[in-house]
BALUMLO-329926 format. One record per residue (C-alpha): residue in one letter; residue number from 0; chain; x, y, z. Coordinates in nm, 2 decimals. Example, Ala and Ser with C-alpha at 12.3 -4.5 7.8 and 13.67 -1.06 7.14 Angstrom:
// BALUMLO-329926
R  code  pos  unit       X       Y       Z
R     A    0     A    1.23   -0.45    0.78
R     S    1     A    1.37   -0.11    0.71
//
This chain:
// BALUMLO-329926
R  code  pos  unit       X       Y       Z
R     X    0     A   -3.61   -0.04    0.89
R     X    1     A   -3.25   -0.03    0.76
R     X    2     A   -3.05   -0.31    0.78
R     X    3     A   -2.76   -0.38    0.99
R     X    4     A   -2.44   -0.18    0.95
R     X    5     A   -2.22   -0.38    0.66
R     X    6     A   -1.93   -0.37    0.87
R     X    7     A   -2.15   -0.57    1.12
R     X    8     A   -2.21   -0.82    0.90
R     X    9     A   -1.87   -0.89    0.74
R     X   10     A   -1.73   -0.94    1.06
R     X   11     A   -1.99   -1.22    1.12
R     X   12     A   -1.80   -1.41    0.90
R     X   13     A   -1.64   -1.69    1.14
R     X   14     A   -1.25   -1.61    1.19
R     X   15     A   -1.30   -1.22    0.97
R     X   16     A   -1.18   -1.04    1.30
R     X   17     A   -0.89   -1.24    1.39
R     X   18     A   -0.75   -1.27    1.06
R     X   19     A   -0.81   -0.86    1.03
R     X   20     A   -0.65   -0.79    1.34
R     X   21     A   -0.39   -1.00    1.26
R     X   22     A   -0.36   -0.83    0.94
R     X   23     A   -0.33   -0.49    1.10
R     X   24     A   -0.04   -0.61    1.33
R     X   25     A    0.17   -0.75    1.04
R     X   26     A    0.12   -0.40    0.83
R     X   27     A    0.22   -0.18    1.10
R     X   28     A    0.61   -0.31    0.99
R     X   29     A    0.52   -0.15    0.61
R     X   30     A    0.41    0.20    0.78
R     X   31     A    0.77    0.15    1.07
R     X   32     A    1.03    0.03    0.90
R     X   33     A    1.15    0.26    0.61
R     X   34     A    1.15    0.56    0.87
R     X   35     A    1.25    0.39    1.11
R     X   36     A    1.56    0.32    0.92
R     X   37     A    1.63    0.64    0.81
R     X   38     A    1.59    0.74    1.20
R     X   39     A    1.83    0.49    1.34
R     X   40     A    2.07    0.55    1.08
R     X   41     A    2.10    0.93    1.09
R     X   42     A    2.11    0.88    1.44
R     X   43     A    2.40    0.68    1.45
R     X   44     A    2.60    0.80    1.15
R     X   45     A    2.45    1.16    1.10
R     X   46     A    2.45    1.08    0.72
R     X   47     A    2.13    1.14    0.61
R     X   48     A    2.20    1.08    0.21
R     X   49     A    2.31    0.72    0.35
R     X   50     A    1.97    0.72    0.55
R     X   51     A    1.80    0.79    0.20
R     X   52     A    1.95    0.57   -0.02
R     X   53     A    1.91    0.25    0.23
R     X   54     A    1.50    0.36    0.24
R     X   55     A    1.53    0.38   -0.13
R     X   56     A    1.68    0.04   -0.16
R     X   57     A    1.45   -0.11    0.11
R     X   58     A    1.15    0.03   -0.11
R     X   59     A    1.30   -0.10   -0.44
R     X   60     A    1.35   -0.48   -0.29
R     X   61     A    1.00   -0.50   -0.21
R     X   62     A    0.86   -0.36   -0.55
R     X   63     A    1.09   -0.62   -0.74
R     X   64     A    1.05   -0.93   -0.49
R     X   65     A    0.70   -0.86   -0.32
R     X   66     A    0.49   -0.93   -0.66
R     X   67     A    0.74   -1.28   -0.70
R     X   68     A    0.62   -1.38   -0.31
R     X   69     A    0.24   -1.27   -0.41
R     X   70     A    0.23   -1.57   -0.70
R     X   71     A    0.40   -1.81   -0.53
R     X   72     A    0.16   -1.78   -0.29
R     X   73     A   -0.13   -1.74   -0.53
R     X   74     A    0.05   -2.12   -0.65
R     X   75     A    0.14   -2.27   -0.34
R     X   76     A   -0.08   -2.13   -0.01
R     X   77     A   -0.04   -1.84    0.22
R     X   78     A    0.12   -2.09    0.52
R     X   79     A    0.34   -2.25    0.26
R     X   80     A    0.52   -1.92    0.14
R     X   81     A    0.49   -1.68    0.37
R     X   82     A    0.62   -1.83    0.71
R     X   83     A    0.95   -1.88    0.50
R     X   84     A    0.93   -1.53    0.34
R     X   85     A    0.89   -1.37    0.66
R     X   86     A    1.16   -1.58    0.79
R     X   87     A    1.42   -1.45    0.51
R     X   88     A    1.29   -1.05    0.56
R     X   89     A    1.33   -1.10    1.01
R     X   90     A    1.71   -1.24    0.96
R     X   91     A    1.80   -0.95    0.65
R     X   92     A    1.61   -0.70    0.90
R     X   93     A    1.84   -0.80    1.19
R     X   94     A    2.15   -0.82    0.96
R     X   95     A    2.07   -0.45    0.87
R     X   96     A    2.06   -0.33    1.25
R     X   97     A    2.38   -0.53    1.37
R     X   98     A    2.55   -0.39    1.06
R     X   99     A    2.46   -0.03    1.15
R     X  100     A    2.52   -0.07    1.50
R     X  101     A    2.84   -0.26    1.46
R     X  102     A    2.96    0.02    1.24
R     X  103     A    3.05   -0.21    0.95
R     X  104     A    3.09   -0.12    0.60
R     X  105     A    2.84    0.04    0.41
R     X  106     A    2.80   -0.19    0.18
R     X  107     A    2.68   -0.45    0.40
R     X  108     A    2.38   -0.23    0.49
R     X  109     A    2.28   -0.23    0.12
R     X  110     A    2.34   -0.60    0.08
R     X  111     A    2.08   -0.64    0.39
R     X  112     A    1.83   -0.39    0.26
R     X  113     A    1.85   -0.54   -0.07
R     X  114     A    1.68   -0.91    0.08
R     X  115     A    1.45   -0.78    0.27
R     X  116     A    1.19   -0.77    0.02
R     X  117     A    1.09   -1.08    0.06
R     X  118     A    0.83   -0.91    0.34
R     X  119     A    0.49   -1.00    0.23
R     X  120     A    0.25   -0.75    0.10
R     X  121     A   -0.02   -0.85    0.39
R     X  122     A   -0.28   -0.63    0.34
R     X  123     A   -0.33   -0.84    0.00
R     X  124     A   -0.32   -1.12    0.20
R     X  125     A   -0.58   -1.01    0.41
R     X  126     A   -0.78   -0.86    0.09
R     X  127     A   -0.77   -1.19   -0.06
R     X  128     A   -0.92   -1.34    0.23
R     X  129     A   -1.22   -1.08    0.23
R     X  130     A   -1.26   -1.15   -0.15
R     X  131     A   -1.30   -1.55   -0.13
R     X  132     A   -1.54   -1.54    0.19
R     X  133     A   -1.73   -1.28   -0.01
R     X  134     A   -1.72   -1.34   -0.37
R     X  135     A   -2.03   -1.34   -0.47
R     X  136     A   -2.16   -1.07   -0.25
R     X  137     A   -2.04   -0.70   -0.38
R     X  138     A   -2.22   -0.48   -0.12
R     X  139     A   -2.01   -0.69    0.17
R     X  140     A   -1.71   -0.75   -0.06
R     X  141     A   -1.72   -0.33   -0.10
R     X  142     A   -1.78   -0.26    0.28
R     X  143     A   -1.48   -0.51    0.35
R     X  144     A   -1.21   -0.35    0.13
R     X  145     A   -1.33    0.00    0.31
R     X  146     A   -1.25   -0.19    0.62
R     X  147     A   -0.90   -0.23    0.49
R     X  148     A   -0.82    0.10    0.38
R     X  149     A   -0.94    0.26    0.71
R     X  150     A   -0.68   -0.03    0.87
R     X  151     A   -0.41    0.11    0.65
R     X  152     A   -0.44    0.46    0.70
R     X  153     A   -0.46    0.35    1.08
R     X  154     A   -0.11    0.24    1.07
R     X  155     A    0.05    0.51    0.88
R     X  156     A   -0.07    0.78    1.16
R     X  157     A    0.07    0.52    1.43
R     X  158     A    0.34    0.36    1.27
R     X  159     A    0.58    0.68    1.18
R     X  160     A    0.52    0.83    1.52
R     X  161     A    0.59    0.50    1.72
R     X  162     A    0.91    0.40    1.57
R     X  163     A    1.05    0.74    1.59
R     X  164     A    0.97    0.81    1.89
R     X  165     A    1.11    0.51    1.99
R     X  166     A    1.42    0.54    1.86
R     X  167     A    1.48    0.88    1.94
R     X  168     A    1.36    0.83    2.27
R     X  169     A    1.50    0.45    2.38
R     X  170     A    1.76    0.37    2.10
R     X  171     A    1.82    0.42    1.78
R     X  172     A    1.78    0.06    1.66
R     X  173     A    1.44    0.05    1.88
R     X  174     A    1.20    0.16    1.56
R     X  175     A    1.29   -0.11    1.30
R     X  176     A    1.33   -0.37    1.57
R     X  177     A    0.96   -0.36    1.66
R     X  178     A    0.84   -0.31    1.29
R     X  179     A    1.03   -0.66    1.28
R     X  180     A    0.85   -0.81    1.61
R     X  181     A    0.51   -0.66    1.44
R     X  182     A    0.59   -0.88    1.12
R     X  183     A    0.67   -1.19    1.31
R     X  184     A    0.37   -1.19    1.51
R     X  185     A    0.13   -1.11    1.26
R     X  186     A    0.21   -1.31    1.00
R     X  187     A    0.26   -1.62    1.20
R     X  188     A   -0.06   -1.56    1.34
R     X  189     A   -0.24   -1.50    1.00
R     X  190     A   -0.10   -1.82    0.86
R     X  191     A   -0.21   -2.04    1.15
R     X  192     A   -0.60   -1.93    1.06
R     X  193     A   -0.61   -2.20    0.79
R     X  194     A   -0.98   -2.20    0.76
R     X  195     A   -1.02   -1.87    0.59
R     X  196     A   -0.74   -1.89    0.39
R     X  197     A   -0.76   -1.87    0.00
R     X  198     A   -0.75   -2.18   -0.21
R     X  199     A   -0.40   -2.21   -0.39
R     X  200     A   -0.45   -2.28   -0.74
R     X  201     A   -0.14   -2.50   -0.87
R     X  202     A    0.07   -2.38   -1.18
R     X  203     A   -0.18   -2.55   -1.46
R     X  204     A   -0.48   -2.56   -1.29
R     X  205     A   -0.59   -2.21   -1.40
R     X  206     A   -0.34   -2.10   -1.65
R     X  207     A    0.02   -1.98   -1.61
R     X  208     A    0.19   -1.65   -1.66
R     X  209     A    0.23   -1.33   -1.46
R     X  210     A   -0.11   -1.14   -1.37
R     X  211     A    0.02   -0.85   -1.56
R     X  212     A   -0.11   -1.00   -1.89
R     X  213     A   -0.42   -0.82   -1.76
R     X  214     A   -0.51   -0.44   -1.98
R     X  215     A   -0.66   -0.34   -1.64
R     X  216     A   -0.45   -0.42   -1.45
R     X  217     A   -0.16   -0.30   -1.62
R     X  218     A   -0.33    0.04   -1.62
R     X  219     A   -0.40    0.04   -1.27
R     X  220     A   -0.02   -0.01   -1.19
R     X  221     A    0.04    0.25   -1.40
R     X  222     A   -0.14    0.51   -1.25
R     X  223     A   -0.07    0.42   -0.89
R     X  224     A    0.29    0.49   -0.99
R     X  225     A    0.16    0.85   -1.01
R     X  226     A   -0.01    0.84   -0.72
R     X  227     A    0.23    0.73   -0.51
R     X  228     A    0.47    0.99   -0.65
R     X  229     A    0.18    1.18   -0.49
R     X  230     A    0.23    1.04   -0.17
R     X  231     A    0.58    1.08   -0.15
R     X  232     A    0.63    1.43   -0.24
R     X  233     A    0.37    1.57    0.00
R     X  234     A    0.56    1.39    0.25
R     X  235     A    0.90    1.53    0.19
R     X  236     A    0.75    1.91    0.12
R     X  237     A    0.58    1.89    0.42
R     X  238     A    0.84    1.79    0.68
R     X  239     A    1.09    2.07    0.45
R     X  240     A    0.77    2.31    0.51
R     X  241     A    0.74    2.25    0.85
R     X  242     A    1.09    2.34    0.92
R     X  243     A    1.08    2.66    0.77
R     X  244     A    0.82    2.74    0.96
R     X  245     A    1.06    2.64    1.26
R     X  246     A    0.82    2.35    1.38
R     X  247     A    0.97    2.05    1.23
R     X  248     A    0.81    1.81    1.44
R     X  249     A    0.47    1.96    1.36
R     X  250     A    0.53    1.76    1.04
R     X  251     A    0.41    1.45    1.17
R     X  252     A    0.11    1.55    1.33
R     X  253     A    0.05    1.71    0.99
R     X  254     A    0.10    1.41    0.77
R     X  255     A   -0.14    1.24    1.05
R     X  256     A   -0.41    1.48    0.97
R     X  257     A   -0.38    1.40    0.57
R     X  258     A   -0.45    1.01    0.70
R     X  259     A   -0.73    1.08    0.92
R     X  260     A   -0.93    1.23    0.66
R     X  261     A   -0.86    0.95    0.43
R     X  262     A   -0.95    0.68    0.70
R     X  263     A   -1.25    0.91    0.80
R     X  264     A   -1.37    0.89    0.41
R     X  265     A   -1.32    0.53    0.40
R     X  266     A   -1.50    0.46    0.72
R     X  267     A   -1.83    0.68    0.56
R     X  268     A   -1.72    0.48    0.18
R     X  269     A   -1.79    0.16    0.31
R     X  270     A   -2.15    0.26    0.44
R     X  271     A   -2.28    0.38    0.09
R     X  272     A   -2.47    0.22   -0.15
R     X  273     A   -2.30    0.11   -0.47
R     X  274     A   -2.39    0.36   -0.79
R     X  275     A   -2.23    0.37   -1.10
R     X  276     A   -1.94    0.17   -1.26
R     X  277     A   -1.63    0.09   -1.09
R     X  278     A   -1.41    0.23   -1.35
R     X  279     A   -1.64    0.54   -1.35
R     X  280     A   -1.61    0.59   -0.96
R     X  281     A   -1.24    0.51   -1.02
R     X  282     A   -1.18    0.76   -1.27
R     X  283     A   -1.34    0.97   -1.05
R     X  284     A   -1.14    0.97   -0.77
R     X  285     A   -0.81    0.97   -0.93
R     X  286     A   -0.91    1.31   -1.08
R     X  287     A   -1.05    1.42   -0.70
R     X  288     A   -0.70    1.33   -0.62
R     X  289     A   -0.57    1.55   -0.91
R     X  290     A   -0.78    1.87   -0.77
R     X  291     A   -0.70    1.86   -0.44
R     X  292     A   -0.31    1.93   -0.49
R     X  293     A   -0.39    2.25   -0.63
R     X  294     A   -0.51    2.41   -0.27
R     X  295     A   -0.12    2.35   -0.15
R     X  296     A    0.03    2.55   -0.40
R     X  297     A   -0.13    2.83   -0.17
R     X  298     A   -0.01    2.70    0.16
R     X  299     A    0.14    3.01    0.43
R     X  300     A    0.13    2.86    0.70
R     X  301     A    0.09    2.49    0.93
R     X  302     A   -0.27    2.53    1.01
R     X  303     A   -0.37    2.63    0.63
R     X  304     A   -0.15    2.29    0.52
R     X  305     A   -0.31    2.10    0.75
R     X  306     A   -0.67    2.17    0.65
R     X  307     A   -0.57    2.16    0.30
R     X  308     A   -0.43    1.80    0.34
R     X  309     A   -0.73    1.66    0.54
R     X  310     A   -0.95    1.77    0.23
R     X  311     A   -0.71    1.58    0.03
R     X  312     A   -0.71    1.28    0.19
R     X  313     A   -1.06    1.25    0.17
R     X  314     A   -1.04    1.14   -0.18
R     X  315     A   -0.77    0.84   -0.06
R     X  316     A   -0.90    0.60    0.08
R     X  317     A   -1.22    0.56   -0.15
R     X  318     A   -1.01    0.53   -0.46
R     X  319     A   -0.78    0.27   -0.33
R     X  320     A   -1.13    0.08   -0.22
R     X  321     A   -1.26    0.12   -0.56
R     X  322     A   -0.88    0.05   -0.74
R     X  323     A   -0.84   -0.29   -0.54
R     X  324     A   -1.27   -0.36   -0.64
R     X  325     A   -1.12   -0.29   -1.02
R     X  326     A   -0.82   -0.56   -0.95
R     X  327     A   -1.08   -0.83   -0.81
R     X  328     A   -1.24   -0.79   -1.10
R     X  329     A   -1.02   -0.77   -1.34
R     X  330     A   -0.75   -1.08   -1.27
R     X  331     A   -0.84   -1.39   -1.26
R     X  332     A   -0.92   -1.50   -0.90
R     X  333     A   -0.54   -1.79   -0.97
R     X  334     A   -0.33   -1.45   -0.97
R     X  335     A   -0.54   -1.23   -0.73
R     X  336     A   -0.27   -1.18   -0.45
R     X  337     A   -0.05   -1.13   -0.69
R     X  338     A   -0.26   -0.86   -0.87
R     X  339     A   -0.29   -0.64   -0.57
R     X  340     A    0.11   -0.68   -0.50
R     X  341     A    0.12   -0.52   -0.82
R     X  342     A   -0.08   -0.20   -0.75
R     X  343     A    0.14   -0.17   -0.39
R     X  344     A    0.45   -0.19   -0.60
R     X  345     A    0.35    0.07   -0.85
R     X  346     A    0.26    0.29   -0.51
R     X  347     A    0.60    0.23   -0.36
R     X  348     A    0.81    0.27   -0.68
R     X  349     A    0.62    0.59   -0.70
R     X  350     A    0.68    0.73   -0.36
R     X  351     A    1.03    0.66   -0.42
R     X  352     A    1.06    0.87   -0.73
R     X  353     A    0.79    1.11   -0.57
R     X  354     A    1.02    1.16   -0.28
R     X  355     A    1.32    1.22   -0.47
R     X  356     A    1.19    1.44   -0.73
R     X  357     A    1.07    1.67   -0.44
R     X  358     A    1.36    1.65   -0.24
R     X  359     A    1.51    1.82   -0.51
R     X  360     A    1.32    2.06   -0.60
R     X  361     A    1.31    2.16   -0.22
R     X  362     A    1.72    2.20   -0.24
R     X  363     A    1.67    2.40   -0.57
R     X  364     A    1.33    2.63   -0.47
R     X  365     A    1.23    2.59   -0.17
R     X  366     A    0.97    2.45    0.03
R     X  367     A    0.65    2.57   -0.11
R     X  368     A    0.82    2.49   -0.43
R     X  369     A    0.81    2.13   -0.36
R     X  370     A    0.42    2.11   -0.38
R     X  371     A    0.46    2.12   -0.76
R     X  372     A    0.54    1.78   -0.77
R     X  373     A    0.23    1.58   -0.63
R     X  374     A    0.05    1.81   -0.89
R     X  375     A    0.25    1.72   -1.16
R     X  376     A    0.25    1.38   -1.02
R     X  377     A   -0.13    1.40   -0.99
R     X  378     A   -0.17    1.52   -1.34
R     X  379     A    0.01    1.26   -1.50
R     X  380     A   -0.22    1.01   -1.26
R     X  381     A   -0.55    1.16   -1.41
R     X  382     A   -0.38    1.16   -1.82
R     X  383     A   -0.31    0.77   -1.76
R     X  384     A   -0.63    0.75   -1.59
R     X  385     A   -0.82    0.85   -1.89
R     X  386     A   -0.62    0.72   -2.14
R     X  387     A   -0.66    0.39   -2.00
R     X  388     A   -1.02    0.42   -1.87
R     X  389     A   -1.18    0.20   -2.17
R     X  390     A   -0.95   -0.10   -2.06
R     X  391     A   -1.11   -0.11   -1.75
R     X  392     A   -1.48   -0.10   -1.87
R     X  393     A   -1.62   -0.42   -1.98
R     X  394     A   -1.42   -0.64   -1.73
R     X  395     A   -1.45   -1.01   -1.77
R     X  396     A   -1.55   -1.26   -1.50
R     X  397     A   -1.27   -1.41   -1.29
R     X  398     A   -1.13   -1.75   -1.37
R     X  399     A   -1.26   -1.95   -1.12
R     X  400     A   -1.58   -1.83   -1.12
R     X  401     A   -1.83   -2.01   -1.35
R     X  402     A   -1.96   -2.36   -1.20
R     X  403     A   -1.92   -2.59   -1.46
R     X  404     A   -1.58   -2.45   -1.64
R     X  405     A   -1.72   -2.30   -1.93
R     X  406     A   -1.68   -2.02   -1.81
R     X  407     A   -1.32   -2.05   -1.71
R     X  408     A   -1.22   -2.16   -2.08
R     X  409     A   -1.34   -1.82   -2.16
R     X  410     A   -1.19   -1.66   -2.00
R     X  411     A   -0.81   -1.80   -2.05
R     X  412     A   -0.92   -1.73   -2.44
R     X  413     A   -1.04   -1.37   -2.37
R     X  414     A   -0.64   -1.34   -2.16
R     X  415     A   -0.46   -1.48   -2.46
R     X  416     A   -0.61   -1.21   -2.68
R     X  417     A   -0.55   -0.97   -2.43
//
């Protein structure tokens, strides 16, 4: 008979569905905020270039500060850093929607945007829980970060449509000012399950320095810069498609369809047996990734897109799996929260150029013309993919892994030739 489902058994871990849930509460502010901002202040100002730039700044903040939050709590603890993180994030969040209701200068939005950064990246919070209850068992270890990828694509088909329609519907400020409500309770929640929280591992106790002194994970970064480009151009060509088609609010429904099929993939992901090397299935789904872009230089028409963009997503979900199984493996288990911070902030500094670069092209060519750009973007993911592919091969243990510290001492030798 086979066994029991493996997302039955992770969650048999004592406290695995409180700290999930809570995880999934916290990151519904990631999926809210940027677009709600861009809602409320187009709303209330009607500048929409303004409503940009503050997104882009908001994204920027969080790619330089969210990797410096991620090793102080590799350092210090999860409740030690990220209470007071979230703290600094709620009061720039509330700066930022006074300022913009108030009407006060412009730069005073920017100045708020810029500090909230400090917003945690949870869902590596929440990965790095999965990875120390489960660290020496792959199959669960595999199932859990499916788990987590279904939870993120989860909130990026609810989180758009809430806070706009909130804000479009109630007030314009409404949006951001639940994302921020979301945050608080989450994280404050999270950090009071102390049981299942990671060991810290104090600055000398496993090495110093920034995880990036890891190949791999330097590589990964890398080409999830790419791929987020990805992300943020089909995002911008599709809502300037949708328009032209005269159904702009179609758009969202649309993008939903692209997240269902990559939540759907990760839901089936998480049920099959491991085969082959990560780095192989990696490579592998960046270049599925690749392929599916081409079907949208085709597009005619909303229905066509949206079939063509749950086909894509299907190849989401089970890379980001396999790219955060890669980073587990790869960084030393002292830097591990920090490590996946990195591979979020190469995704957000490439939606931000993703989005851009597509928003021009859209002003330049056209619509349809925008969907060059994920496949540009998704070629240059696949060229870095290969190039890099032999660094991620033979990965060394984690620090922290061998019983008797042998096996650690290695491993800082192995990072200081690397």
């Amino acid at each position: 008979m086979p066994g029991p489902s493996p997302y039955r058994v992770i969650f048999a871990a004592p406290g695995a569905k409180a700290f999930s849930v809570a995880g999934f509460i916290a990151r519904m502010t990631v999926a809210m905020t940027s677009i709600g901002v861009v809602t409320m202040v187009s709303q209330l100002t009607g500048r929409y270039g303004l409503a940009g730039a503050l997104a882009a700044t908001l994204a920027l903040s969080v790619a330089v500060l969210g990797p410096q939050t991620s090793r102080l709590v590799d350092r210090y603890g999860q409740r030690r850093v990220l209470r007071p993180a979230t703290l600094v994030t709620l009061a720039s969040l509330a700066g930022l929607l006074l300022a913009a209701h108030r009407g006060w200068p412009d730069w005073t939005l920017f100045v708020f945007a810029a500090t909230a950064g400090c917003v945690p990246s949870v869902g590596a919070m929440v990965r790095a829980r999965w990875a120390a209850i489960h660290q020496d068992a792959p199959r669960e270890l595999h199932a859990a970060y499916s788990w987590e990828a279904i939870v993120d694509e989860t909130c990026f088909i609810l989180g758009p449509m809430i806070s706009i329609g909130l804000s479009t519907a109630w007030f314009p400020e409404a949006g951001p000012l639940l994302a921020a409500c979301f945050l608080a309770v989450g994280v404050f929640w999270l950090t009071a399950q102390r049981a299942t929280e990671p060991v810290p591992h104090p600055r000398g106790s496993h090495g110093g320095g920034s995880a990036l002194r890891s190949r791999g994970l330097r590589v990964l970064a890398l080409t999830f810069v790419a791929v987020g480009a990805i992300f943020g151009a089909v995002d911008v060509a599709t809502v300037a498609f949708a328009e032209d088609q005269g159904h702009k609010a179609a758009a969202s429904l649309v993008l939903a369809v692209y997240a269902l099929g990559s939540c759907l993939a990760g839901a089936v992901f998480g049920l099959l047996p491991l085969k082959r090397s990560l780095s192989f299935r990696w490579l592998l789904g960046i270049c599925a990734m690749t392929v599916s872009m081409i079907p949208l230089q085709l597009v005619g028409n909303l229905s066509f897109l949206a079939v063509a963009l749950f086909v894509a997503g299907l190849a989401v979900a089970p890379t980001m799996v396999t790219t955060m199984a890669l980073v587990e493996q790869h960084v030393p288990r002292a830097h591990l929260t920090e490590g996946m911070t990195w591979v979020s902030t190469g995704l957000m500094v490439g939606v931000a150029l993703g989005s851009s670069a597509a928003g021009e092209v859209v002003d330049a060519a056209g619509a349809r013309a925008g969907y060059a750009v994920p496949t540009v973007a998704g070629a240059l993911a696949a060229a870095v993919a290969f190039l890099g592919y032999r660094r991620l091969r033979p990965a060394p243990q984690r620090e922290g892994s061998g019983a008797d510290g042998r096996q650690d001492r290695k491993n800082r030798a192995e990072q200081r030739v690397a």
